[in-house]
VEXTOR-501191 format. One record per atom (N, C-alpha, C, CB): residue number from 1; atom name; x, y, z. Coordinates in pm, whole numbers. Each point is the difference from the previous one (the first is absolute). Glycine has a CB too. Example, Ala and Ser with C-alpha at 12.3 -4.5 7.8 and 13.67 -1.06 7.14 Angstrom:
BEGIN
   i at   east  north     up
   1  N   1319   -569    780
   1 CA    -89    119      0
   1  C     90    120      0
   1 CB   -189   -117    125
   2  N    154    222   -197
   2 CA     82    119      6
   2  C    -77    109     73
   2 CB    118    -63   -215
//
This chain:
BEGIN
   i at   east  north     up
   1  N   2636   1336 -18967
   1 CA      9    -26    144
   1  C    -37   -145     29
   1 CB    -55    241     49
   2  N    122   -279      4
   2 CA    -25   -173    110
   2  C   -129    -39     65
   2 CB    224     34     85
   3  N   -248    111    -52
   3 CA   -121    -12    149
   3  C    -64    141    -31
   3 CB    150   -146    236
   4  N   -300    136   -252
   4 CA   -114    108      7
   4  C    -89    -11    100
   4 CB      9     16   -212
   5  N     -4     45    290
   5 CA    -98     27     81
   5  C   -137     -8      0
   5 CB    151     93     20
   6  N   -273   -162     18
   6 CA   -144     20    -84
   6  C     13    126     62
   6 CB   -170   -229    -36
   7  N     90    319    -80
   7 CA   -107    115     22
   7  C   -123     -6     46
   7 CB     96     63   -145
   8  N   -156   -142     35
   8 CA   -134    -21     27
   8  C    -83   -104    142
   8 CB     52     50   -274
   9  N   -161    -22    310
   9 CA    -59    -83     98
   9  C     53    117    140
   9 CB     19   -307   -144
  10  N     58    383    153
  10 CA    -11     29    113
  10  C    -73    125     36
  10 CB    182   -131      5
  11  N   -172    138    160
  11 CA   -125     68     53
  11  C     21    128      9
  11 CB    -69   -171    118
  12  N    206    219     19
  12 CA     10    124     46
  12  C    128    -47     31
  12 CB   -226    110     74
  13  N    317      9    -72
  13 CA    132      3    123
  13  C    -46    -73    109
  13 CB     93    230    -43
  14  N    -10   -354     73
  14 CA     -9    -96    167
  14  C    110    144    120
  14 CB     34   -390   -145
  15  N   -137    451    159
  15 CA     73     64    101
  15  C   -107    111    110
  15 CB    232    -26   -199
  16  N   -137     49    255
  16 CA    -70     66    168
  16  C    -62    162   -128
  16 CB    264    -99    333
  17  N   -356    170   -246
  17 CA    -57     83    -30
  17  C     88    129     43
  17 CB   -212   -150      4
  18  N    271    247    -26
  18 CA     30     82     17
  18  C    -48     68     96
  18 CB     51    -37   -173
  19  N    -46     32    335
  19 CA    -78    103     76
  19  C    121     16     53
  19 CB   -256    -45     42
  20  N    258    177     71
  20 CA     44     92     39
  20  C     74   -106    162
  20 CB   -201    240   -160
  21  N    346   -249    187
  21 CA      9   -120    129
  21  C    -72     43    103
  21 CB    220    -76    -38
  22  N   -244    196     55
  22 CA   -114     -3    145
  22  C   -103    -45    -50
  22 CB     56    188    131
  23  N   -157   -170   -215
  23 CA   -150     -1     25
  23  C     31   -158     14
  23 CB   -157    226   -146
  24  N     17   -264    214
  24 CA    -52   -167      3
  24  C   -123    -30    -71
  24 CB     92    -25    221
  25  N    -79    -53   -278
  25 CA   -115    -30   -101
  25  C    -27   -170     37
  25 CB     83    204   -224
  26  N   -246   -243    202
  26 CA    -71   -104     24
  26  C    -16    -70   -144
  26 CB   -112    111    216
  27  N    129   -220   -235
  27 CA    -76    -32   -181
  27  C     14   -168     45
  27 CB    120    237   -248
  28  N   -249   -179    143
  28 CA    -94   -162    -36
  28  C     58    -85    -53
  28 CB   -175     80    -41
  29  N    223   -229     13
  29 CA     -8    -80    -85
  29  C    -89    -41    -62
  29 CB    125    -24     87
  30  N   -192     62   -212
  30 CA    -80    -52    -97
  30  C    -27   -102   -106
  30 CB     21    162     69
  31  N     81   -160    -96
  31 CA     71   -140    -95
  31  C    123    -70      6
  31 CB   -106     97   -133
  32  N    115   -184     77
  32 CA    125    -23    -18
  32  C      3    -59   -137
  32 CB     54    -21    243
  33  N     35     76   -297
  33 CA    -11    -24   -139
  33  C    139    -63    -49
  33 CB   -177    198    -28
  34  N    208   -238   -128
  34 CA    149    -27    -30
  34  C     37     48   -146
  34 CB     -2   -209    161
  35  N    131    261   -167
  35 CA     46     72   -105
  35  C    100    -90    -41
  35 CB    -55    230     70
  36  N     23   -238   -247
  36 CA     71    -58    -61
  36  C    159     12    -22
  36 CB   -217     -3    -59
  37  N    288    -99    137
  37 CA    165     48    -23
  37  C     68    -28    185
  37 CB    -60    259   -252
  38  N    -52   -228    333
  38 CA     16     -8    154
  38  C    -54   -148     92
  38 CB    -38    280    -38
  39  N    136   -351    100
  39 CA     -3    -83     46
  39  C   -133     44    182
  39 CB    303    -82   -189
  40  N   -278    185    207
  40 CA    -29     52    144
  40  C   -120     92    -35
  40 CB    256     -5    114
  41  N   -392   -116    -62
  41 CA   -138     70    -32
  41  C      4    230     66
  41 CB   -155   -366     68
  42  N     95    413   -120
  42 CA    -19    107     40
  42  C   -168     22     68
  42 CB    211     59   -183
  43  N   -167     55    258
  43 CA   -101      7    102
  43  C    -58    119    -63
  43 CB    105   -108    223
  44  N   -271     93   -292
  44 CA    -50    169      4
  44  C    -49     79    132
  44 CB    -79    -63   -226
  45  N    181    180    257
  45 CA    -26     52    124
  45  C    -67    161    -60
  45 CB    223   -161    166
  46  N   -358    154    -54
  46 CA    -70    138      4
  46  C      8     24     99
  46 CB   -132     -1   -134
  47  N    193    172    113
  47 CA    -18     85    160
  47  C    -65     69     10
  47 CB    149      1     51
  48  N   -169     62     20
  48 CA   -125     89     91
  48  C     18    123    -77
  48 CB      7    -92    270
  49  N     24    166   -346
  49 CA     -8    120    -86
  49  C    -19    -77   -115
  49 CB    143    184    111
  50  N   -125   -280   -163
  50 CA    -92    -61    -59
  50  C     95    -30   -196
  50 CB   -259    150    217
  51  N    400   -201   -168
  51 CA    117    -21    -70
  51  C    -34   -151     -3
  51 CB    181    204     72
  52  N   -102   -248   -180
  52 CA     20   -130    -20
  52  C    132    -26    -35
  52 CB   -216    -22    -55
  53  N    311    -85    152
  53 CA    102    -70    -78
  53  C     16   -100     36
  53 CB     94    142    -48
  54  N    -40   -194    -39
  54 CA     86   -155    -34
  54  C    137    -64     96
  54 CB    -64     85   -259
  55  N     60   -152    339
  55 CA     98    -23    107
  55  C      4   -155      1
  55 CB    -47    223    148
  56  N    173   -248   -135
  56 CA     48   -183    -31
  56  C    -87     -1    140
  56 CB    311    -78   -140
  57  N   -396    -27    139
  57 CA    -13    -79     93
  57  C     20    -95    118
  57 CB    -36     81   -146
  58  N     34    -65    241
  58 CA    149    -37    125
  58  C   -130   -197    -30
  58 CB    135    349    315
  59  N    -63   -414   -190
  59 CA    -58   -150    -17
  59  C   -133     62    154
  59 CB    300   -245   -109
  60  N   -367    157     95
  60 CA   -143     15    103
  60  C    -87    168    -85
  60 CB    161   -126    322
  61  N   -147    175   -428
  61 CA    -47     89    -66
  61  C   -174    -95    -40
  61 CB    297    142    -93
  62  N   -378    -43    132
  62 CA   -168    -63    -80
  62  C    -72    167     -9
  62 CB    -66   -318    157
  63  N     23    258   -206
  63 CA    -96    141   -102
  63  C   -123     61    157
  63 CB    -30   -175   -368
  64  N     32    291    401
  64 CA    -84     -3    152
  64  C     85     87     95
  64 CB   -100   -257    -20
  65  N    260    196     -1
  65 CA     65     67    144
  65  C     83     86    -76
  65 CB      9   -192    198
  66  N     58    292    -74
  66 CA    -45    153     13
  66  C    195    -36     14
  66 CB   -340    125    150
  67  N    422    -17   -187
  67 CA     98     36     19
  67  C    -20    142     22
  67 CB     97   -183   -109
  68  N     72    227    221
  68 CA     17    161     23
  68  C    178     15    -53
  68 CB   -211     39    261
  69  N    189    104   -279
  69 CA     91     27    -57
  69  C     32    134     38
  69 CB    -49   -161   -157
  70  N    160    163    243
  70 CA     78    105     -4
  70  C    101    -24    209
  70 CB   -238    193   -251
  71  N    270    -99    254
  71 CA     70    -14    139
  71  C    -43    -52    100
  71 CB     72    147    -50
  72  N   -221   -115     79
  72 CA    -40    -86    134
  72  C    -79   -115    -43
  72 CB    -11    201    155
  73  N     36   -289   -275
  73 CA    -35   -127    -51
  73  C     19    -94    125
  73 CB     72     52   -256
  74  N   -146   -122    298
  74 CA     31   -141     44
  74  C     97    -89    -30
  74 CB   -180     26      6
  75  N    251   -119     48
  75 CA    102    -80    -24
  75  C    -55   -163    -57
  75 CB    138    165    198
  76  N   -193   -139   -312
  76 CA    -79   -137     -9
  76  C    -36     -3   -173
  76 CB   -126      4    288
  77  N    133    -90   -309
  77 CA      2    -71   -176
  77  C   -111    109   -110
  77 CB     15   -324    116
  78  N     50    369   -229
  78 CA    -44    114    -75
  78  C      6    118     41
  78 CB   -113   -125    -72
  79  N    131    176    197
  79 CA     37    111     -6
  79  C    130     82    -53
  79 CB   -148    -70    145
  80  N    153    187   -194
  80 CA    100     62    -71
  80  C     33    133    119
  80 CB    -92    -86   -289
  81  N    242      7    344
  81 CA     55    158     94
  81  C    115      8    -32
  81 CB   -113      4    206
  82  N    220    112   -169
  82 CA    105     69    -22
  82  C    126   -109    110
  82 CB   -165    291    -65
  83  N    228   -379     -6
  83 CA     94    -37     41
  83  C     38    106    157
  83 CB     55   -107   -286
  84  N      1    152    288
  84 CA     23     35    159
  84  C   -109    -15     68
  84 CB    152    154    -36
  85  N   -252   -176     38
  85 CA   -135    -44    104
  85  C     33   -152    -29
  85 CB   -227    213    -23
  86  N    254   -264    -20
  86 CA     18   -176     10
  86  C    119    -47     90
  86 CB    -83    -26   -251
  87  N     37   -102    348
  87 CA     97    -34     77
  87  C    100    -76    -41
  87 CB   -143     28    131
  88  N    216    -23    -86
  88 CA    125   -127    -80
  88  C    -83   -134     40
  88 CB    290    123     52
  89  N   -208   -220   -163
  89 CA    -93   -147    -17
  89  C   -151    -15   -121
  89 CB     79    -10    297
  90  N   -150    121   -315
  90 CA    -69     15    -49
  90  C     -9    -44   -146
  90 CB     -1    132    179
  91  N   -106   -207   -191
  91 CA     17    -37   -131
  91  C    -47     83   -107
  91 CB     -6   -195     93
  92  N     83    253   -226
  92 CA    -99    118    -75
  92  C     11    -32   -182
  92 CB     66    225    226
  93  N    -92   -143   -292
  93 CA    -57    -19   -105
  93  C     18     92    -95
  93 CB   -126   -110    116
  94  N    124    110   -261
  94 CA    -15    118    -91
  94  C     54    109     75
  94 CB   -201    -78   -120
  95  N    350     92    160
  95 CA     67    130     23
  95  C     26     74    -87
  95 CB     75    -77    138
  96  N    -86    224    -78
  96 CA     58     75    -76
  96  C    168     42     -6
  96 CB   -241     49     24
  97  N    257    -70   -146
  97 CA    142     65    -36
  97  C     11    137     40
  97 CB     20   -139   -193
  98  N    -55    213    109
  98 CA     13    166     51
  98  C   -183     46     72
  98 CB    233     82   -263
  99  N   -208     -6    328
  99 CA   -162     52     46
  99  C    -40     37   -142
  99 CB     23    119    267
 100  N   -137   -165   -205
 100 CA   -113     58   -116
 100  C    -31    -87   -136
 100 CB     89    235     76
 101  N     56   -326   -111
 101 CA    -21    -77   -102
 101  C   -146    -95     -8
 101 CB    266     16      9
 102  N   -347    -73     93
 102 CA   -109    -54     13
 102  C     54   -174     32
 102 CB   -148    213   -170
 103  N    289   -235    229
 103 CA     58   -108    -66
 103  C      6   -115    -82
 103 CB     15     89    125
 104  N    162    -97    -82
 104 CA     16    -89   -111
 104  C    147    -73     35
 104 CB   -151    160   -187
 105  N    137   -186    292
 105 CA     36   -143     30
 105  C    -34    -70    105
 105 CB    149     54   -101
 106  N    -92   -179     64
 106 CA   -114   -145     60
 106  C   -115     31    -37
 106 CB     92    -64    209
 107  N   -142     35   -364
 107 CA   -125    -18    -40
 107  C    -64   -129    -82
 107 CB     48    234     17
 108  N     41   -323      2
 108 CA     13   -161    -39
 108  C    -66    -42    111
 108 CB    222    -33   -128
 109  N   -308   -137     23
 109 CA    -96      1     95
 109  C     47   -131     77
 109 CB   -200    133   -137
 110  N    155   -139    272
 110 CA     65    -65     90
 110  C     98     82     68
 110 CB    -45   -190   -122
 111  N    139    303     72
 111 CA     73     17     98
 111  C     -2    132    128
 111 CB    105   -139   -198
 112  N    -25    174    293
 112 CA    -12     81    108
 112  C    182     14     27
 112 CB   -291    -93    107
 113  N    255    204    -46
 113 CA    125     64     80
 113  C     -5    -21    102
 113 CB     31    146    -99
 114  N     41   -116    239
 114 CA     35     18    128
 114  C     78    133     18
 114 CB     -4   -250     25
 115  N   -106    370     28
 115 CA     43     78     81
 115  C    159    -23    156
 115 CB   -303     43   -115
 116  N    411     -5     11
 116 CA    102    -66    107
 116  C     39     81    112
 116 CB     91   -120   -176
 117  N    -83    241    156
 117 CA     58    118    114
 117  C    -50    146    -39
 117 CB    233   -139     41
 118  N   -220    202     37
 118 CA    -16    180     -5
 118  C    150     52     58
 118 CB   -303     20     70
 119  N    305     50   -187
 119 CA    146     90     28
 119  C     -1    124    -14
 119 CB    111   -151    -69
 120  N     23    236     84
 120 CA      2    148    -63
 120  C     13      0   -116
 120 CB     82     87    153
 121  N    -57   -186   -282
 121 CA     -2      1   -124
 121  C   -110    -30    -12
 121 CB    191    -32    -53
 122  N   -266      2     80
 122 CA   -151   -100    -74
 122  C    -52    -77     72
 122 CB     71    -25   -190
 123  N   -147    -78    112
 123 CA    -59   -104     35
 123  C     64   -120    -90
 123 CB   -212    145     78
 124  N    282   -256     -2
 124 CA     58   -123    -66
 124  C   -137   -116     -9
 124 CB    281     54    114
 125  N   -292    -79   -256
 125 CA    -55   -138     -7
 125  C     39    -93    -80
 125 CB   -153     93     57
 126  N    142   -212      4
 126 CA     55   -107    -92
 126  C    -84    -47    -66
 126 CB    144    -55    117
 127  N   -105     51   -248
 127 CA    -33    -58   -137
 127  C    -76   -131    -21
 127 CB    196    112    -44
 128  N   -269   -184    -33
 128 CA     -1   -116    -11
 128  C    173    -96    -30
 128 CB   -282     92    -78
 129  N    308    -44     11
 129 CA    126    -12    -50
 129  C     86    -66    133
 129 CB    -33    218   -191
 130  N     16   -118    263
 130 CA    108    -30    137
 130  C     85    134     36
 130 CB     44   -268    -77
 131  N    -47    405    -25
 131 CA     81     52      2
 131  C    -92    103     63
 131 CB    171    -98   -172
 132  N    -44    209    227
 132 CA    -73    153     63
 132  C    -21     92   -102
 132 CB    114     -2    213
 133  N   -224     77   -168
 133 CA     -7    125    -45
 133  C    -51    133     78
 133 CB    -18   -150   -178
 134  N    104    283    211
 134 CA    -86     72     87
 134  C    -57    105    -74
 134 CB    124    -54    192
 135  N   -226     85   -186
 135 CA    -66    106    -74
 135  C    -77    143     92
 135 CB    -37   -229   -175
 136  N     -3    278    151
 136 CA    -74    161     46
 136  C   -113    -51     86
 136 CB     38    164   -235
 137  N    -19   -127    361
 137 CA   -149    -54     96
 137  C    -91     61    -73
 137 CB     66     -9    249
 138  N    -75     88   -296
 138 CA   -106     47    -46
 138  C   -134    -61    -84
 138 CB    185    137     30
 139  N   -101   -263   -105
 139 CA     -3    -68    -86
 139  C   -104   -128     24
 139 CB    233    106    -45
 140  N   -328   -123    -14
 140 CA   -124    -65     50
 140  C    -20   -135    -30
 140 CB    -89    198    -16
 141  N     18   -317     34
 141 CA     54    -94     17
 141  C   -155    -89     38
 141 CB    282    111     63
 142  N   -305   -211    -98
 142 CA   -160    -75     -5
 142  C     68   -102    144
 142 CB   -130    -18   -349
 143  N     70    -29    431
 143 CA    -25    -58    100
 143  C    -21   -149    -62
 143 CB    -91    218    139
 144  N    152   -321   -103
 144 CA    -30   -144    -71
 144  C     98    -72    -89
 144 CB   -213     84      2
 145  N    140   -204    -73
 145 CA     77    -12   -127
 145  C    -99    -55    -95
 145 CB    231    -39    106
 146  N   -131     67   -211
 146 CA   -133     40   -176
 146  C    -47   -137    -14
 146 CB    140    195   -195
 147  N   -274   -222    154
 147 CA    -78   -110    -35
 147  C     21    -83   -155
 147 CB   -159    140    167
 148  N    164   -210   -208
 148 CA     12    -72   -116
 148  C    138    -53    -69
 148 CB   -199    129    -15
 149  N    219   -174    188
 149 CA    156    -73      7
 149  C    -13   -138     31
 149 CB    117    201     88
 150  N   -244   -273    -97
 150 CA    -18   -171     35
 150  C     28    -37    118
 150 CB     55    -58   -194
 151  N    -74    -65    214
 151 CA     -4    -51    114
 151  C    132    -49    -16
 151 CB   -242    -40     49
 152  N    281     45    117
 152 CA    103    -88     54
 152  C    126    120     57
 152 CB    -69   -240   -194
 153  N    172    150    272
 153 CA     56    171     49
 153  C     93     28   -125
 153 CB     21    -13    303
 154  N     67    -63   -394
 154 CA     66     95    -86
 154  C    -64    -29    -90
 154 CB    201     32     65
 155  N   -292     76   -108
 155 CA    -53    -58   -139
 155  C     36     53   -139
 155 CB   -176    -43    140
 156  N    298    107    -95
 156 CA     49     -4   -152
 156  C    129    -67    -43
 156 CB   -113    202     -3
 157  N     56   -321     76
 157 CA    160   -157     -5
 157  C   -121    -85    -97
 157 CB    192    -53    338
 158  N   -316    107   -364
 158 CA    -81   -110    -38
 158  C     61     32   -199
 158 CB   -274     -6    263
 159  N    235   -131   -337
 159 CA     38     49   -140
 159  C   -116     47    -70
 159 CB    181   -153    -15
 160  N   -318    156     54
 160 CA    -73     79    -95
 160  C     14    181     23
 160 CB   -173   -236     -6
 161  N    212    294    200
 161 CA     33    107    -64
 161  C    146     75    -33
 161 CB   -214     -7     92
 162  N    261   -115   -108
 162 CA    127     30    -86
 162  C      6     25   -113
 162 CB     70   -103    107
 163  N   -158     45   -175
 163 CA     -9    -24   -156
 163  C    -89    142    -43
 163 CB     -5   -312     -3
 164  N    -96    335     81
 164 CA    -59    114    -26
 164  C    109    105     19
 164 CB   -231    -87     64
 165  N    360    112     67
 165 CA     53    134     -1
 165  C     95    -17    -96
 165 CB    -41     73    226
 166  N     99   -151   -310
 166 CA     74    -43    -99
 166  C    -80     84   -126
 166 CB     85   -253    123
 167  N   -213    192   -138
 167 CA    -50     56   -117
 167  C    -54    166    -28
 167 CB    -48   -252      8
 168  N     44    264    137
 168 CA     -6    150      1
 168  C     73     81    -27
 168 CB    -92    -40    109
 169  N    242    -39   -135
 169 CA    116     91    -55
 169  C     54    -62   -109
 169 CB     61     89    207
 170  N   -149   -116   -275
 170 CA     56    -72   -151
 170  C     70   -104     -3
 170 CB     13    179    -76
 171  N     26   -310    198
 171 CA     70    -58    -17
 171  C    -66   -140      7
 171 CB    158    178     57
 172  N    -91   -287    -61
 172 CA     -5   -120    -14
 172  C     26    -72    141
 172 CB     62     41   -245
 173  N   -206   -146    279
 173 CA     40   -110    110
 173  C    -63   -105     -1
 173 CB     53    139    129
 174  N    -26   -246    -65
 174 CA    120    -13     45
 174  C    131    -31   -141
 174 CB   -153    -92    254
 175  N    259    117   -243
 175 CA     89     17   -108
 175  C     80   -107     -9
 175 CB     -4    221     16
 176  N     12   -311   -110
 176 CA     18   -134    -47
 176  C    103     19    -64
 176 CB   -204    -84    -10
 177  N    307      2     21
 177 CA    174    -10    -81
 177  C    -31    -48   -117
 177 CB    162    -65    184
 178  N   -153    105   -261
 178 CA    -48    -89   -170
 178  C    101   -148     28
 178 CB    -23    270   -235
 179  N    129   -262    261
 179 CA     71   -120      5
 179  C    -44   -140     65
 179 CB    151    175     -9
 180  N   -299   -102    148
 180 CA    -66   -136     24
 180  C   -112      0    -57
 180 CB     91    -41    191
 181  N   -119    148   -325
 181 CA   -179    -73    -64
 181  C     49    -98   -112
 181 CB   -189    246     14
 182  N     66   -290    -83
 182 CA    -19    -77   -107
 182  C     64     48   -134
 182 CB   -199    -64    122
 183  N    298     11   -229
 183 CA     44     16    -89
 183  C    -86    113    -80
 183 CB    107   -230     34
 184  N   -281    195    -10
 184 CA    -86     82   -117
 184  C    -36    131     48
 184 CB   -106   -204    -90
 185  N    144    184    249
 185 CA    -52    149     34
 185  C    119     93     23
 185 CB   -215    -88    114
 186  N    331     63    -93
 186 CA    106     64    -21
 186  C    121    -51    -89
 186 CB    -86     76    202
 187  N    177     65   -234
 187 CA    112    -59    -85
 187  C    144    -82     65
 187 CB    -96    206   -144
 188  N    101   -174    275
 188 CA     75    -43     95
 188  C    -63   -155    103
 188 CB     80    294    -21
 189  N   -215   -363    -31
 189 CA    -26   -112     55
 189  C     29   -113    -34
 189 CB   -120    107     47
 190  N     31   -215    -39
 190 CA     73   -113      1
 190  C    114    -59     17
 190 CB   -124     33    -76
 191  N    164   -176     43
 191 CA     76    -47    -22
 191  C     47    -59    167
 191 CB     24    145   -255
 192  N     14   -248    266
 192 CA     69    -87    139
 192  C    100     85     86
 192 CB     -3   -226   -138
 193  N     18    341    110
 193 CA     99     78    101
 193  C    -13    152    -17
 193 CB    174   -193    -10
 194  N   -188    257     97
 194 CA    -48    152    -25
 194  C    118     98    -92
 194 CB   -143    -22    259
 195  N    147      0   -317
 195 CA     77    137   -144
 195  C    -52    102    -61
 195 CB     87   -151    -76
 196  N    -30    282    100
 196 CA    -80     61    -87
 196  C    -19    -26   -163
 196 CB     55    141    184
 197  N     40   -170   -224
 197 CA     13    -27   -137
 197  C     42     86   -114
 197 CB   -144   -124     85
 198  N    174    221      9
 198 CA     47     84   -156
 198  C     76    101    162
 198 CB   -263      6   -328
 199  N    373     93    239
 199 CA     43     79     77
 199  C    -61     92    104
 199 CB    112    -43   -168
 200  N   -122     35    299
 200 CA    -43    114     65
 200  C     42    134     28
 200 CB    -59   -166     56
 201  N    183    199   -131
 201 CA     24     92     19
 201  C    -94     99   -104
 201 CB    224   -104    107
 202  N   -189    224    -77
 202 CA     -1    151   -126
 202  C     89     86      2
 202 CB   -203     17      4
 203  N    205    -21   -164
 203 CA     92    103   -104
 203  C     25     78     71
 203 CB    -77     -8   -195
 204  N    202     83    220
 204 CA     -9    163     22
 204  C    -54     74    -87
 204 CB    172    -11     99
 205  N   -184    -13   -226
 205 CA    -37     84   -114
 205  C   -132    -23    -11
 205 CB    203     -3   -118
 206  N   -299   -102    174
 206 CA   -139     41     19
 206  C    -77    127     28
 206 CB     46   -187     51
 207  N   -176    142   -100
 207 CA    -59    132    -36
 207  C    -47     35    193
 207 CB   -117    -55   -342
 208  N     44    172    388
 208 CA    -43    -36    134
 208  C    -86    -46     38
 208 CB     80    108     25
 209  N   -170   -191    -98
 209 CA   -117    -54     -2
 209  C     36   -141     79
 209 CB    -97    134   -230
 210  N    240   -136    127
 210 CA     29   -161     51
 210  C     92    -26     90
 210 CB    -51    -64   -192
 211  N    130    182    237
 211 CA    106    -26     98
 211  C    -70    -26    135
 211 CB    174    149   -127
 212  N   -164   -267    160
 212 CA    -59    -57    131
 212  C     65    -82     35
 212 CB   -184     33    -29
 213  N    201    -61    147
 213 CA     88   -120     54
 213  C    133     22     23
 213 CB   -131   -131   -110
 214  N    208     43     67
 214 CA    124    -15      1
 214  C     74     74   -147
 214 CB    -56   -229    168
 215  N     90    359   -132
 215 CA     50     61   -138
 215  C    149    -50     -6
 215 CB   -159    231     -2
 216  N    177   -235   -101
 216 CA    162    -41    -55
 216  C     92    -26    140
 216 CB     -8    179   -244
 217  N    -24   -354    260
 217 CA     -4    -59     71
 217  C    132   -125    -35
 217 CB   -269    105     45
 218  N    371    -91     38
 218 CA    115    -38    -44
 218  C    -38   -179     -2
 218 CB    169    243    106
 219  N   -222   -263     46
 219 CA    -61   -126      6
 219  C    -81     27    123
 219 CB    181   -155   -118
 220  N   -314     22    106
 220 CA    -93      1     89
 220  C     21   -154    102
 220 CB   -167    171   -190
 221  N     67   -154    234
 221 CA    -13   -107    112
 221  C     67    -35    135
 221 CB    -50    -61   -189
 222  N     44    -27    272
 222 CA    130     14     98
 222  C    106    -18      7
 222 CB   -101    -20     67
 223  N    211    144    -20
 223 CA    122      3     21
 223  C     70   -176     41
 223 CB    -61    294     74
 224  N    168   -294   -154
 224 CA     22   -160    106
 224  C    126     25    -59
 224 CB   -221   -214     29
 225  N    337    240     80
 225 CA    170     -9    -25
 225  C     34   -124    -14
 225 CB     61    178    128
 226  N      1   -208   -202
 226 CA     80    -90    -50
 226  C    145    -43     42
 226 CB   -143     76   -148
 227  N    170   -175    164
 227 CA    194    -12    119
 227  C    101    -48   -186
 227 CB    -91   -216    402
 228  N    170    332   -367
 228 CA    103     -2   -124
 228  C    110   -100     50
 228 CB    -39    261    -91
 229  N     35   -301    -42
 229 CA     94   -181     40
 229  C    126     66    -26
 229 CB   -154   -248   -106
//
C-alpha cells in the first residue's frame, strides 16, 4: 500500500456520544487534548451521567465552558443540535452523514458549512467545497467552525498547511519539474534549455509499476500545424 494510516497515538472515536434525539444533556469541557494523525485539537467532554467523549473542537473552545446537546440547545458555538432546529445562514460543523454516525463530515480543521434551506427533502448545506448537500434533519451538527485552521481568512491558501495536507496522503509538495532542478539532483536537469533528455514517453508493454504518464505516446508536446507548400 502507498498510504497507512497511523494506528498508534490515538485516543477515542472523534465523535458525538450516542444519546437518544430527545433527551438534553449538559457536559463539561475538561481538556483539550491532541491525537496523533489530527490537525483539529479535540475537546474532552464530561456529562452529567458521568460519560466521557472526544469532540473536534469548534474555535473560542477553553477547558471550563459548558456545551448542550440535544433539541432545545442554544444557538451558539459548541453546541451539538439536530439540523432542523438550526436556522438557515448558520454556521456548523462535524455533520452527520447518516444519524447516529457521531459525524463525519466537515471535520478538517479550519473548516465550516452553511446551513442553506429547509425543505420537504431535507436539510441543504453547502460544503466547504462550494457544493450542496441535503441530508436527514434529523442529522446533528456542532454549532461553529473547527479550531486548528491558522490564522488569516483562507488559511488553507497558506503553503505550510498545504504541505502538511499533501503529506497526510502520501504525497509530495510543493512538486518541482525535474527539467528546472540541478543536473545532480535530477535526471531531466540541467543544461541551458529545459529538456527532458531521454524519452518521455512509456512502453505499452511496461510493467504497471511503470506505466505513468504518457503511455505509447505517438508524440508529445505542443500541437503546432504546419502550412503544406
Amino acid at each position: 500500500m502507498q498510504f497507512r494510516a497511523a494506528t498508534t497515538g490515538k485516543l477515542a472515536p472523534a465523535k458525538y456520544p450516542n444519546y437518544n434525539l430527545t433527551e438534553k444533556h449538559l457536559g463539561d469541557i475538561i481538556d483539550l487534548v491532541h491525537e496523533r494523525g489530527r490537525d483539529v485539537p479535540l475537546a474532552k467532554v464530561r456529562f452529567e451521567d458521568g460519560s466521557i467523549s472526544f469532540i473536534p473542537a469548534v474555535l473560542g473552545t477553553k477547558v471550563g465552558s459548558k456545551i448542550q446537546f440535544g433539541l432545545e440547545a442554544d444557538i451558539s458555538d459548541g453546541n451539538v443540535i439536530s439540523v432542523q432546529n438550526i436556522p438557515d445562514g448558520t454556521i456548523v460543523c462535524n455533520v452527520e452523514k447518516h444519524f447516529g454516525d457521531g459525524g463525519s463530515l466537515i471535520k478538517s480543521a479550519g473548516t465550516n458549512a452553511t446551513v442553506f434551506s429547509h425543505g420537504p427533502d431535507g436539510v441543504t448545506i453547502k460544503l466547504p467545497s462550494g457544493k450542496f448537500s441535503t441530508i436527514n434533519p434529523k442529522n446533528r451538527a456542532m454549532i461553529g467552525t473547527l479550531a486548528g485552521g491558522g490564522v488569516g481568512d483562507r488559511p488553507f491558501m497558506r503553503a505550510g498547511v498545504k504541505w502538511r495536507r499533501f503529506r497526510s496522503k502520501g504525497q509530495k509538495y510543493p512538486i518541482v519539474r525535474g527539467v528546472a532542478q540541478a543536473a545532480y539532483v535530477h535526471p531531466h536537469g540541467g543544461g541551458r534549455h529545459q529538456h527532458v533528455g531521454q524519452s518521455s514517453t512509456v512502453s505499452r508493454n511496461a510493467p504497471p509499476g511503470a506505466k505513468v504518464g504518457s503511455i505509447a505516446a505517438r508524440k508529445t508536446g505542443r500541437a503546432r500545424i504546419k502550412e503544406r507548400k
